[in-house]
C-alpha positions in Angstrom: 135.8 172.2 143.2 132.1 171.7 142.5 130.1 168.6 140.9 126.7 169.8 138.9 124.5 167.0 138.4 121.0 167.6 136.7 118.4 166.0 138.8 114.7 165.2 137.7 112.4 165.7 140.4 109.8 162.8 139.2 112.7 160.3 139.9 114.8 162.4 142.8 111.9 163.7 145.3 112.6 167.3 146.7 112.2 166.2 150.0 114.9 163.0 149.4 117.3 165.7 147.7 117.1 167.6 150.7 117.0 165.0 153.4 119.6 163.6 151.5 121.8 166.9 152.1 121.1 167.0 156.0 122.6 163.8 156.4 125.9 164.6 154.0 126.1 168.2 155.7 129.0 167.2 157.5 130.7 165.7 153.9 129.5 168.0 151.3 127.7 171.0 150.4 124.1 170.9 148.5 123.0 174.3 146.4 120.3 173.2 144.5 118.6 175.5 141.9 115.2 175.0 139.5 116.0 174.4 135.8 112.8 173.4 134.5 109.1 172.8 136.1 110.0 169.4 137.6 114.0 169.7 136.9 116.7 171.4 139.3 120.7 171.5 139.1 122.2 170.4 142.4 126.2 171.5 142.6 127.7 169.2 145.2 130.8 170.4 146.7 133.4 168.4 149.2 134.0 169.6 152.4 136.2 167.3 153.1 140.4 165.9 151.9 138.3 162.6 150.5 138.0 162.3 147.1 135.3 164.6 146.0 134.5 162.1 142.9 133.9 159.8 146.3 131.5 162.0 148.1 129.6 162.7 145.3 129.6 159.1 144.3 127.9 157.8 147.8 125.6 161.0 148.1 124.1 160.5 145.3 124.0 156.5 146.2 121.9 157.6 149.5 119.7 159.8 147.6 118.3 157.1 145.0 117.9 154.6 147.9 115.8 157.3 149.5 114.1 157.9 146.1 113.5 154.6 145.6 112.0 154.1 149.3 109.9 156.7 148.7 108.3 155.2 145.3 107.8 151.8 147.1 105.7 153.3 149.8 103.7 155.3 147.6 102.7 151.8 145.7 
């Protein structure tokens, strides 16, 4: 079973989506696809027994402390 989460690129960086996805590779599956101009569904699939709502959870944790590095240097 898959999670879809809508993620806005202006917020979520493409390049901290998929850095975020190298380093969960071994936890999860990333598919990402465009939406809108600046928009883009990413489905999010366990690889592992853990609790998928888990995985997800702590992905997307990592990926909005990478966002939010990313916003802090660029100030």
């Amino acid at each position: 079973m898959s999670v879809q989460i809508n993620l806005d690129e202006t917020i979520y960086p493409l390049e901290c989506i998929r850095e975020a996805g190298v380093v969960y590779s071994e936890l999860c599956s990333l598919t990402l696809q465009h939406r809108t101009e600046h928009s883009l569904v990413a489905e999010i699939t366990s690889l592992s027994a853990a609790d998928e709502r888990t995985v997800v959870n702590e992905f997307l944790n990592y990926l909005l402390n990478l966002s939010l590095e990313k916003h802090l240097q660029a100030t």
